[in-house]
C-alpha positions in Angstrom: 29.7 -5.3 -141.8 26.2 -4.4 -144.1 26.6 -2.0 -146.6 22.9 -1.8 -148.3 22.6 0.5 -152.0 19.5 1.6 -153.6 18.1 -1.9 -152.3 14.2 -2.2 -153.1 12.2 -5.6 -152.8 8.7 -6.0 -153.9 5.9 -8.7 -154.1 3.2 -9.9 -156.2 0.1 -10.2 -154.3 -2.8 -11.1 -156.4 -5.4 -8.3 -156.8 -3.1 -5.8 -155.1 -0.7 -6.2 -157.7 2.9 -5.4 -157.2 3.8 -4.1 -153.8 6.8 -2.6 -153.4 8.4 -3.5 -149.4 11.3 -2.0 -149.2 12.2 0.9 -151.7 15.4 2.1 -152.3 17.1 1.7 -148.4 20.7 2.9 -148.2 22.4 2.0 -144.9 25.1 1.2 -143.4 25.7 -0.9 -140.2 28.9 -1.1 -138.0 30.6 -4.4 -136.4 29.2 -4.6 -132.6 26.3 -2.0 -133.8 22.8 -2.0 -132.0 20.5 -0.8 -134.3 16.9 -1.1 -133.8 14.5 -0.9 -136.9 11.5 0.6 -136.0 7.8 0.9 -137.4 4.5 0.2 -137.9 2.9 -3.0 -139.4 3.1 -3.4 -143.1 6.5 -0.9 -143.4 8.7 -3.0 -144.6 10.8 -3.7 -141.7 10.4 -7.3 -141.5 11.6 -7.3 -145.3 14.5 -5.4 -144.7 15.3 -8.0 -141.7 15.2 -10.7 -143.8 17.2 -9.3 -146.7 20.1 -8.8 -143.7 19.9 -12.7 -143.2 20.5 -13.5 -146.4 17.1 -15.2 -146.4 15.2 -12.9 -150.0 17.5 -11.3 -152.4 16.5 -7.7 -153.2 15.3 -7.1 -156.6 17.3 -4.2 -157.4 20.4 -2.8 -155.6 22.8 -4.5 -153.6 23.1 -6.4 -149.9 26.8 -6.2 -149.0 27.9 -8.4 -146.4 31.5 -8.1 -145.6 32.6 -6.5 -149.2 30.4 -9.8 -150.3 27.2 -8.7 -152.1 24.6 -10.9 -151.0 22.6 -10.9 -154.2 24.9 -12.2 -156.1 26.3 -15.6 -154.2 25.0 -18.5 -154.5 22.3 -20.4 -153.0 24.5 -23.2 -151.1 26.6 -19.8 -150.4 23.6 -18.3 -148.9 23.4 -21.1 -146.6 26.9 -21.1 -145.2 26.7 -17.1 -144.9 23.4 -17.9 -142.6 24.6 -20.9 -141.3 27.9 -19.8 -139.9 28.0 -15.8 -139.8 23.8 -14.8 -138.5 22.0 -15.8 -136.0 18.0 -15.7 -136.3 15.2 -14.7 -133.1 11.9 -14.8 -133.8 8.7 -13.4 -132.4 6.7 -16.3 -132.0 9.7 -18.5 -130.8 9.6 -21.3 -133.6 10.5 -23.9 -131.6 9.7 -27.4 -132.3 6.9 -28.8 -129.9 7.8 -32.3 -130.1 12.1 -31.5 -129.1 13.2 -30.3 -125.7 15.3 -26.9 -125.1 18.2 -28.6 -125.9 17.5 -30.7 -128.5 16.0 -26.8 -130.2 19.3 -25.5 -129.5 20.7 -28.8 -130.7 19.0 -28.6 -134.0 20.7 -25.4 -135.3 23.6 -27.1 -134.9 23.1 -29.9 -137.4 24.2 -27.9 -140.9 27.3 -27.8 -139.6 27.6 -31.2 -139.2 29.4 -31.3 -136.0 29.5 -34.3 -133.8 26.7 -35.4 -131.9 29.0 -35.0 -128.6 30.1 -31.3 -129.3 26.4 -30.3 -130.6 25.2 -31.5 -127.2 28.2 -29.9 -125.1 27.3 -26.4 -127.2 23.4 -26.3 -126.8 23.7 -27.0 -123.1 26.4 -24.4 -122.7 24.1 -22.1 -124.7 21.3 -22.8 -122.2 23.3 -21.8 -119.2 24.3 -18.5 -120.9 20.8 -17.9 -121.2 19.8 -18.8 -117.7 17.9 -22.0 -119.0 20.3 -25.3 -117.4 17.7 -26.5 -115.0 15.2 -26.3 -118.4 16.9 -28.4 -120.7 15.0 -31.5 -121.0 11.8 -29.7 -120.5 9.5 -29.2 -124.1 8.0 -25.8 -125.2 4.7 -26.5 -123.5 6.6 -26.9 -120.4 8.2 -23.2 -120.5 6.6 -19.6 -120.4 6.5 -17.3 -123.5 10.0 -15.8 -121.6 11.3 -19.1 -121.1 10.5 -19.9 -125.1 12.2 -17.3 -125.9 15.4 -17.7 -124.5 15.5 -21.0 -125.8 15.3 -19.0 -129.0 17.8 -16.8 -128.2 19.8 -20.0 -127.3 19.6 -21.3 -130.6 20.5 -18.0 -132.1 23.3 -18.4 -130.2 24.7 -21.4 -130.2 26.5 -21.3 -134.2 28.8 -18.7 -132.2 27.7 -16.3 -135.1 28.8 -12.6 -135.5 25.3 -10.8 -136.3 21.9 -11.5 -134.0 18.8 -10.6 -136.3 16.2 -10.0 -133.8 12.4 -10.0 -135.9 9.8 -8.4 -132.5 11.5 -10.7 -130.4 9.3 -9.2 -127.0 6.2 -8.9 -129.1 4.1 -11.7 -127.8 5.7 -11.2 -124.0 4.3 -9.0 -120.9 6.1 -6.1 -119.9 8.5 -7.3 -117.6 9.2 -10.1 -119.4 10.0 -7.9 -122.2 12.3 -6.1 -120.0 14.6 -9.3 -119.0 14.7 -10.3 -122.4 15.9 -6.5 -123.7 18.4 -6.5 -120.7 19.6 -10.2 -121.8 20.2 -8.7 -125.3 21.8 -6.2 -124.3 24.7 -8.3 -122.2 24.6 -10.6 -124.9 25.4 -8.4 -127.1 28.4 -6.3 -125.1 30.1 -9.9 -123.4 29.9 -10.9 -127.1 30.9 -8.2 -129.5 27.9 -9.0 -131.4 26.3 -7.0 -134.0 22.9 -6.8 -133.3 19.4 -5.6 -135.1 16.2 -5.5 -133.8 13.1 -5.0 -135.5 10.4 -3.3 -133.1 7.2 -1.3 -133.2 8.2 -0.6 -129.3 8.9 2.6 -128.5 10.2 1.0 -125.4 12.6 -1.5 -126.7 14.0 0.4 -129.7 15.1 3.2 -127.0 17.4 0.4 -125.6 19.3 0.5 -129.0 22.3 2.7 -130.2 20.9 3.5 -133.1 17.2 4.0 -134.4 16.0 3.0 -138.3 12.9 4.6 -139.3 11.4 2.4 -141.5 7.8 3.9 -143.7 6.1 2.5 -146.6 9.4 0.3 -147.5 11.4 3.7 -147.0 14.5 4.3 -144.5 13.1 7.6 -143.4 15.2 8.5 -140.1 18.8 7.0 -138.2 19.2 8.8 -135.3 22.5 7.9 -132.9 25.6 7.1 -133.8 28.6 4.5 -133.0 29.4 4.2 -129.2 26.5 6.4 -128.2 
């Protein structure tokens, strides 16, 4: 699946000069892995997440994605890869106020440029695997943080794709609604033979993972587990 050498990503941030996010991360992550990417604010986790899907090319080193090395394909490449193979959840749910839950769902569907039928038959059957069919007309100011968030799972969902990027997905949720999203994740990810990364600073939900990345100051510094632990 990722294959990631000597990869290191930095930034130019005005008086703080260059700042160097993640610095020279080898890893390598199965198909149908769980691996949970853990640390604290500012340790380049989030980087690392996004250099996974294909959204920032590293600076140095290479992002291998299926023998494919990420740095070096093309932009309109980029987008198919992200498009078609990744699937995106987000922390603060990104959803768009003004479109219901299935028109969200809907919307990742469009750069495929499937039929409107089959975009709507797909979104609503994403709904329903995420426990949301009696929600789908309803808009994000209608739904709880929980509820939002499934919807975001949802539209992770819905390409069909083979990797779930997960960036604090239960961050802005109470504990037990942390808890049904984790579990929901975690049957997600088995029923589909997903490969799955989470990035966390929760001791609680990166304990739910198979395997635990140790991210500090842009450095991989522990992976603890293994496969089909």
């Amino acid at each position: 699946m990722y294959t990631l050498s000597s990869v290191t990503k930095t930034y130019h941030r005005g008086r703080e000069g260059t700042v160097t996010a993640v610095d020279g991360v080898d890893l390598v992550i199965a198909d149908g892995d769980w691996l949970a990417i853990k640390g604290r604010t500012g340790s380049g986790k989030s980087t690392l997440l996004q250099l996974l899907g294909a959204m920032h090319r590293p600076d140095r080193g290479a992002v291998e994605f299926d023998g494919r090395d990420l740095a070096g394909l093309r932009e309109a490449e980029l987008t198919r890869v992200r498009g078609e193979a990744i699937g995106f959840v987000f922390q603060t749910f990104n959803l768009i106020p003004t479109l219901s839950a299935l028109e969200n769902v809907e919307a990742a569907l469009v750069p495929l440029r499937l039929p409107g039928a089959e975009r709507q038959t797909r979104a609503a059957a994403a709904l329903a695997d995420v426990g949301l069919a009696d929600r789908a007309r309803h808009l994000p100011s209608e739904l709880s943080g929980g509820q939002q968030q499934r919807v975001g799972i949802a539209r992770a969902l819905v390409k069909q794709p083979r990797v779930l990027l997960a960036d604090e997905p239960t961050g802005n949720l109470d504990t037990a609604t942390r808890d049904e999203i984790l579990a929901l994740l975690e049957t997600l990810w088995r029923e589909r033979d997903l490969t799955l990364v989470v990035v966390t600073h929760d001791a609680d939900v990166s304990e739910r993972a198979r395997r635990v990345a140790v991210m500090d100051a842009g450095r991989l510094a522990v992976v603890v587990g293994s496969e089909g632990n």
